[in-house]
C-alpha positions as CSV (number, residue, x, y, z in Angstrom):
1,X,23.7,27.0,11.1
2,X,20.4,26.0,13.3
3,X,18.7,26.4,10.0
4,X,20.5,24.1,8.1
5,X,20.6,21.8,10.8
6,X,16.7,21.8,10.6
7,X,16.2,21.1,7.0
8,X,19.1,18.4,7.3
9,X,16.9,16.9,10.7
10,X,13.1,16.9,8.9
11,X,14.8,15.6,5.4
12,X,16.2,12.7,7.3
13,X,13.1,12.3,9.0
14,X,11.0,12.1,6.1
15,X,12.5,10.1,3.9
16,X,12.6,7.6,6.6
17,X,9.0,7.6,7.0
18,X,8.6,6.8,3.3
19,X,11.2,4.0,3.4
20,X,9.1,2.4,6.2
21,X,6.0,3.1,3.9
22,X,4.6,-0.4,2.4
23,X,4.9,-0.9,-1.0
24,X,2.2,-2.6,-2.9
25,X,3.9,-4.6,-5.4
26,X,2.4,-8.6,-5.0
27,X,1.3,-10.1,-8.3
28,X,-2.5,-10.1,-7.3
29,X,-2.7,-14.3,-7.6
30,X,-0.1,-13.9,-4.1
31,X,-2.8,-11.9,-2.2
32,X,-5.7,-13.5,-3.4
33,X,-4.6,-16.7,-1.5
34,X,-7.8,-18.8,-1.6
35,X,-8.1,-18.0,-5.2
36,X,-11.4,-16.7,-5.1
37,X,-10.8,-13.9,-7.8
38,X,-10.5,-11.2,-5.1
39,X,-9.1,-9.8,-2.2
40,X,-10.2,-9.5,0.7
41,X,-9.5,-7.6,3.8
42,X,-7.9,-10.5,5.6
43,X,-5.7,-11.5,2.5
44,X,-4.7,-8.2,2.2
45,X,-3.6,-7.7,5.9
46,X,-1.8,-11.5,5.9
47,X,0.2,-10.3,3.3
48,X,0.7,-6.3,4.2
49,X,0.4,-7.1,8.4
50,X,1.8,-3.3,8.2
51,X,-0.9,-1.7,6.4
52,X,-4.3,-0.3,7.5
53,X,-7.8,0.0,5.9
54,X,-6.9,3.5,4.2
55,X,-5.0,1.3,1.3
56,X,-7.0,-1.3,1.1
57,X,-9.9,1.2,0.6
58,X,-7.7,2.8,-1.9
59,X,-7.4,0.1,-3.8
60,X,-11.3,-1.3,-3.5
61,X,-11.9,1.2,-6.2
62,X,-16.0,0.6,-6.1
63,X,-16.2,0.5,-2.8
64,X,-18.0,-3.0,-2.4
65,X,-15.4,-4.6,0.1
66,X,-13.6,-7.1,-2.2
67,X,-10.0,-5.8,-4.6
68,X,-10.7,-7.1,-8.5
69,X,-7.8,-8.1,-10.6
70,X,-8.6,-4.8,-12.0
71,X,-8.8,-2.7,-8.9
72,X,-5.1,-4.3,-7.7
73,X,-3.5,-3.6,-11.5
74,X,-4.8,-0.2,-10.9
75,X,-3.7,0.5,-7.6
76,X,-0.3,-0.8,-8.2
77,X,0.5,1.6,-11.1
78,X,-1.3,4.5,-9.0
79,X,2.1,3.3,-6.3
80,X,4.7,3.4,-8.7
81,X,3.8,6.8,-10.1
């Protein structure tokens, strides 16, 4: 009984921290709100205040501190699958 009480406990538990999870799904011209072509870090926090760095590092495929158009399409699939 303890046992199943467990599974029942860390299920709950885990499927509430992926509800809570943000989910990636702005059309990129949304984030990129000075219209610049990219995203930036700031853009990307105004518009996800609950993400951190790891994702937008994610999704800054090449590493060079600014999301493409590209990079965002990318990234967004990479969430849904």
């Amino acid at each position: 009984m303890m046992h199943k009480f467990c599974l029942v406990a860390i299920t709950a538990v885990l499927l509430t921290a992926c509800a809570s999870l943000p989910r990636f799904t702005a059309p990129f011209p949304e984030v990129d709100s000075n219209g610049d072509g990219v995203i930036e870090w700031q853009e990307f926090k105004t518009r996800y205040p609950d993400s951190d760095a790891k994702a937008f590092l994610e999704a800054d495929r090449n590493k060079n501190g600014d999301i493409t158009p590209e990079e965002w399409q990318f990234f967004i699939e990479m969430q849904a699958s």
